[in-house]
N, C-alpha and C positions, 0 to 999 in steps of 0.2 A: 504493500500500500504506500510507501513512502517513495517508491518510483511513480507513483500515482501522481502523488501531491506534487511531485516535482515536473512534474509534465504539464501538470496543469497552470502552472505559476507560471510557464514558459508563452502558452497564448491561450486567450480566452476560445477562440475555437474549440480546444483539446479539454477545454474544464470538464465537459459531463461528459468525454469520451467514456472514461470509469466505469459507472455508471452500468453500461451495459457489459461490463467485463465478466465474461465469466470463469474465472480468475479471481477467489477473493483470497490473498495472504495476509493473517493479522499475528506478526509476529512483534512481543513487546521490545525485546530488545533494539529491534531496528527503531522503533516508534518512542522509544524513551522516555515510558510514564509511568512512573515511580509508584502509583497509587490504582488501586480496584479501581474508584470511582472514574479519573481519567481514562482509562479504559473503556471502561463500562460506556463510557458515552460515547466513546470513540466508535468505540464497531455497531453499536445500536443506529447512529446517526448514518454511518457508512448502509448499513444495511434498508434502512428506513429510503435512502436515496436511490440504491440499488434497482435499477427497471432493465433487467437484463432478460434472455429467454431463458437459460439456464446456466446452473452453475457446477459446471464439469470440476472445477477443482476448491477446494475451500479446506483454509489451513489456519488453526491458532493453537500459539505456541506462546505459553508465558514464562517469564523469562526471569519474573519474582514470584515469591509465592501469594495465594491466594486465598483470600480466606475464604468458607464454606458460605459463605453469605450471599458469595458470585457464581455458584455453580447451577442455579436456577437461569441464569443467564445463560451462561454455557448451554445450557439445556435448551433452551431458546433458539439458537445460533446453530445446535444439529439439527432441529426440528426443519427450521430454515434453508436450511443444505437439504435435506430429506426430501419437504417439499418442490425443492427447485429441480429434482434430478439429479445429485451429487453423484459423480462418478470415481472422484478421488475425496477421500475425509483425512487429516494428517488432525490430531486432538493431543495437546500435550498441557495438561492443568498441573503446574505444580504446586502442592499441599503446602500448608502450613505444618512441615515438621516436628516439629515443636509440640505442637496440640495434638498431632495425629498419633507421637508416641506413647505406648511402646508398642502397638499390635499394626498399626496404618489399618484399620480396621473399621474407626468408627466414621460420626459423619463428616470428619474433618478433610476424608481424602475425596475427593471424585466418584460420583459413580455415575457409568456409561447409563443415560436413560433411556428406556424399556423404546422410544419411539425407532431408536437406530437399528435393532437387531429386525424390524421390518422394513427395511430401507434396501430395496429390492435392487437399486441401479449401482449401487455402489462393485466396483472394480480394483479397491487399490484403498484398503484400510489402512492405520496408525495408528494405535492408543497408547499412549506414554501418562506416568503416574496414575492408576486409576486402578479402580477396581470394577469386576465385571459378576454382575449377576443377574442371571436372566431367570422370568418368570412367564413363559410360553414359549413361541419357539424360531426358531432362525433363518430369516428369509434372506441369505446372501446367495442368489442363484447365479447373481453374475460374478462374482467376489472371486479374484485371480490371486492376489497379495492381501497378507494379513500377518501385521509385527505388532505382535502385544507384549508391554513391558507394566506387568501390574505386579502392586503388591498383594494383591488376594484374587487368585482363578481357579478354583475349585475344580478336581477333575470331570466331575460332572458336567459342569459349564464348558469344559473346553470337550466334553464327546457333542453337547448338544450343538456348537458350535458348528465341530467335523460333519454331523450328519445335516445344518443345513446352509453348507457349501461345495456341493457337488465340482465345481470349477475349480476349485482351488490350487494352487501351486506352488506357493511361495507362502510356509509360515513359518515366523519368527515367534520363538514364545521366551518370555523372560519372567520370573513368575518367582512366589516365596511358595516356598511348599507349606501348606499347613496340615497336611496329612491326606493320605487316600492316592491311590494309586492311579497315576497316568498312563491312559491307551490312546495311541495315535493311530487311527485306520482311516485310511484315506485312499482310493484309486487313483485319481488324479493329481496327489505331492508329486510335485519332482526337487523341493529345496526343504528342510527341514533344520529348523535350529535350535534346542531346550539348551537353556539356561537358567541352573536352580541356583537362588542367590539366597541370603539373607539378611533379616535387619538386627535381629538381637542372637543373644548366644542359646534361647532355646529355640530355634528354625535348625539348627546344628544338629539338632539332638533326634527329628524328626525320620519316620525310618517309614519309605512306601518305594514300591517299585515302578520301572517305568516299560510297559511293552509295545512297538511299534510292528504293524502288520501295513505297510507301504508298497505294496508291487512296484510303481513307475516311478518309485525317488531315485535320483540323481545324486545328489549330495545331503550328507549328513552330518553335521558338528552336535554333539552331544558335552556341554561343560558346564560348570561350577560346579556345586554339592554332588555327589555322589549318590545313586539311589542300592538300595539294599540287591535288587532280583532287577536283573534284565532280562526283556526275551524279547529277540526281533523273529519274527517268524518267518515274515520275507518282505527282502529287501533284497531280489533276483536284478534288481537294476540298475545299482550302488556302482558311482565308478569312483567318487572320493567322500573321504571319511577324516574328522578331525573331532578326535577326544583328549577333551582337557580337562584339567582338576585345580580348584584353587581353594587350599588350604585353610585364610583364614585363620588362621593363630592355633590352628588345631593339628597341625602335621603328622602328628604321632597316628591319630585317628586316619586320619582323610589321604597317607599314602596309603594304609591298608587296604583304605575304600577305594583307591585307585588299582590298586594291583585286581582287587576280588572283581569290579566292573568290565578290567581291559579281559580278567580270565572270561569272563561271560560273553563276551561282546564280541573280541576277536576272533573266534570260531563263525559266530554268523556272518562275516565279513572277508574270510579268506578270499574270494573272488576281487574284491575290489583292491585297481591297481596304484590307486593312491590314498596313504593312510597316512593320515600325521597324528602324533600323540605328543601331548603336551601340560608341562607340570606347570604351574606358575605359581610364582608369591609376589606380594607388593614390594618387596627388592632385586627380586630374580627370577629369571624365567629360563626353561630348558624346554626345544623343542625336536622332534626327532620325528622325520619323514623315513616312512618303511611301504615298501612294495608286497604285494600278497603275497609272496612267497616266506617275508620276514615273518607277514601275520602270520601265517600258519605254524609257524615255528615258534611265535612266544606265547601263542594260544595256550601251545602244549608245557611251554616252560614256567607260565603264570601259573597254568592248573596245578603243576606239581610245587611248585613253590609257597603259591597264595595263603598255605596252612601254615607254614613254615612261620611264616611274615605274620599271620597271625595269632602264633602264640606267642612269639618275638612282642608285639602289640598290645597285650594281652597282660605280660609281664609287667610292660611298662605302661598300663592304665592300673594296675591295683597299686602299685607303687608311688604313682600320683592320686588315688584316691587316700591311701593310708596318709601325704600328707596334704590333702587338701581340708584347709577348717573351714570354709564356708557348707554347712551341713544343705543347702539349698543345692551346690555344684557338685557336691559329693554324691547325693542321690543320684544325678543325671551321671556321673561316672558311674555308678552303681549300674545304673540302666544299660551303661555300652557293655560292660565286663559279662553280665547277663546276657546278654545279646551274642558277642562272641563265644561265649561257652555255650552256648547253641548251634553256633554255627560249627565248632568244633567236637562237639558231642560230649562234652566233658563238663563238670561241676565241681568247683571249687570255693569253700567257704571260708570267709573274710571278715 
């Protein structure tokens, strides 16, 4: 919009070119208004002038945070797009932090209103900061791309999602687990990306699995947190692969959970000719590109190992439990050392 206002200062001919644009970008940063309410007028005002036929693309991105007072607005401004024909929606609300912690849960953060998920023209979604819950059901029939970065996506909400967009091909998910297990079935993916992040130190603690049934994906990156049970069932059409792991202050934990992941994972993937796996931490990062014939090889050397690694692991959680004094972090240690002596068949008391 701010190449808008600049065109139009240039001659009065070009002033209500705008107008009929359809093309709206309301990004704050560029626009440099420090306050909801400047805002708020700004794009109401923009909108209210707006006599276009339709609006193929429509984008707002704030660039401060905002408090829950304006998201009725927002709600306004999809409706708006909806109505017009939106074919591209880019929505990035960010929250009042602050208020929203510790869960980003309540009403402080964003939630996608219920008018979007029947917003039939849309080809090319966005949602950044938000939270997604839907109550009925999903009319994206045209919907090609879809990059979700919420703090709360329920795996419920993302099947009901998968079954009503048939077209789909491009999805990005960036999402906090809060428990219950992820299935991705889709015929027509061919790009796939999870990334499980989190906000506090019990999201770490969380334990579900993630299984993917994709015939026609192409590429696949699977990173952050680690999930317990992988199972790709088929994924006969993989030609690159990238798994990565980021630790998060928890290493001890989360290489284990990297090794047991790569044992599961890299057996379904033997076919594909490009595979990169990669560790990261917020000071250092290690990445290491391997060909199918490598997978097949550590598939087999992870399986026999990954027990090894985690009694090694094992050792060194009850030894940090013994001395950890906050009796709140010791329980949740409690909970992994249970956990792994499960997975290793063994019982040890503490």
């Amino acid at each position: 919009m701010t190449d808008v206002v600049r065109t139009s200062v240039l001659s009065k001919r070009w002033r209500n070119f705008w107008t009929a644009s359809p093309f709206l970008n309301f990004d704050n940063r560029a626009m440099l208004f420090g306050d909801d309410s400047k805002l708020r007028n700004f794009v109401i005002q923009a909108l209210l002038c707006w006599d276009g036929n339709r609006v193929l693309k429509f984008r707002f991105h704030s660039r401060h945070e905002l408090e829950s007072s304006m998201f009725s607005d927002v709600d306004l401004w999809v409706n708006f797009s909806q109505r017009n024909g939106v074919e591209e929606l880019h929505l990035h609300v960010l929250c009042n932090s602050a208020k929203a912690r510790p869960g980003f849960d309540g009403k402080e953060v964003y939630r996608v209103p219920p008018c979007l998920y029947s917003c039939s023209s849309l080809k090319e979604l966005t949602l950044q900061s938000c939270n997604l819950e839907i109550d009925g059901n999903v009319q994206w029939n045209k919907l090609e791309s879809l990059k979700i970065n919420a703090f709360r996506a329920a795996p419920d909400v993302i099947n009901q999602i998968l079954s009503g967009t048939p077209q789909l091909k491009v999805f990005y998910l960036n999402y906090v687990d809060k428990g219950g297990n992820l299935s991705i079935q889709s015929t027509s993916l061919k790009e796939l990306s999870i990334d499980k992040y989190i906000l506090g130190r019990d999201d770490a603690f969380v334990v579900s699995d993630l299984s993917i049934c994709t015939p026609n994906l192409e590429t696949l990156e699977i990173k952050g947190l680690t999930y317990k049970k992988y199972l790709l069932t088929d994924v006969s059409s993989l030609t690159c692969a990238v798994l990565s792991s980021v630790p998060f202050g928890l290493g001890i934990y989360l290489q284990v959970g990297l090794s047991n992941a790569l044992s599961q994972i890299l057996p379904s993937i033997q076919h594909v000719e490009d595979v990169t796996l990669s560790y990261c931490c917020p000071k250092k990062g290690k990445t290491t590109a391997i060909g199918s014939s490598k997978a097949q090889s550590m598939a087999g050397y992870l399986a026999k190992s990954v027990k090894s690694q985690q009694h090694k692991t094992l050792f060194e959680l009850i030894m940090t439990y013994d001395a950890e004094p906050n009796p709140r972090i010791k329980k949740q240690y409690a909970s992994l050392i249970r956990q792994l002596e499960q997975d290793l068949g063994i019982r040890i008391f503490f």
